[in-house]
N, C-alpha and C positions, 0 to 999 in steps of 0.2 A: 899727357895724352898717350895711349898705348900705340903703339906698332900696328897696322894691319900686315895681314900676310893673306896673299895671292893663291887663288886656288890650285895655284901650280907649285907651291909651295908645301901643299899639304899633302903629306903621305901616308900610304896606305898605315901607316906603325903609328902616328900621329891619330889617324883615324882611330884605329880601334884604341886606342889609348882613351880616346875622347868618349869615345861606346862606353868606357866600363864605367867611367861619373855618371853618365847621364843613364843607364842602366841601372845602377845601383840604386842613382835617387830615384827612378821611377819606380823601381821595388821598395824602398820604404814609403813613397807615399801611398803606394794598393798597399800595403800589406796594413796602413795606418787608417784607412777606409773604414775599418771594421764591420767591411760587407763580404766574407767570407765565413767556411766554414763547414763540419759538419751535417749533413742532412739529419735535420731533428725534427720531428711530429707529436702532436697532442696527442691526447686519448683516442683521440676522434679518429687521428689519421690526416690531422689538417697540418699545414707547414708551424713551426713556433712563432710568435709575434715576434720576437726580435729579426728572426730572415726578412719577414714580409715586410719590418720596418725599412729595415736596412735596402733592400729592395727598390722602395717606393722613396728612399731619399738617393740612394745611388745611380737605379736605374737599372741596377744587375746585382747578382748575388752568385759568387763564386765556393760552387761546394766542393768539397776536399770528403780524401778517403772515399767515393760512390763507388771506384770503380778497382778494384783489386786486383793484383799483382798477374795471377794469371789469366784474367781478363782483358788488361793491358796488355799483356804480352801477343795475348791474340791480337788486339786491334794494331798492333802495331807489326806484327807477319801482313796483316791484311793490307795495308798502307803499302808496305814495301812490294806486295804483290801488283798491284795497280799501277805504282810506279814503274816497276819491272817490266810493266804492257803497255804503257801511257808511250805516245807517240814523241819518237826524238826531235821534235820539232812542229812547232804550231802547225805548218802547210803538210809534214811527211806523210810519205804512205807505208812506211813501215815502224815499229815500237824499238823499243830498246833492246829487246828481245832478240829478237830479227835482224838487227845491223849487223 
């Protein structure tokens, strides 16, 4: 029978220790979904059968490369702008800005 250990036992270094297994395996098993990818279209301009398969057995379909390098860059000034204004606290009357 294994040892239990006490939630006062377990430390914050214990913690993330425990994150990077259980991280890891949840990245191989999306990454093993084989519901990601590419955006690819027919002739037509319609999504490829294999997305819409994967789709319709996953429930979602994660596309990769849409969005480019300085694209990204903006959305992510734009994030850190909103942040930057976003209220320091649920009830405050002033932003982060401001304090």
């Amino acid at each position: 029978m294994s040892e239990q250990r006490s939630a006062s036992d377990f430390t914050p270094e214990d913690h993330a220790r425990s994150m990077v297994d259980y991280i890891r395996a949840g990245t191989e098993a999306a990454y093993a979904l084989g519901n990601r990818g590419p955006l690819k279209l027919t002739a037509s301009g319609q999504l490829e059968a294999h997305i819409l398969d994967a789709y319709w057995q996953h429930g979602f379909y994660v596309f990769e490369q849409v969005i480019g390098p300085e694209e990204l860059s903006e959305l992510r000034e734009d994030v850190d702008r909103v942040l930057a204004s976003a209220p320091i606290a649920p009830e405050a009357d002033v932003d982060a800005i401001d304090k």
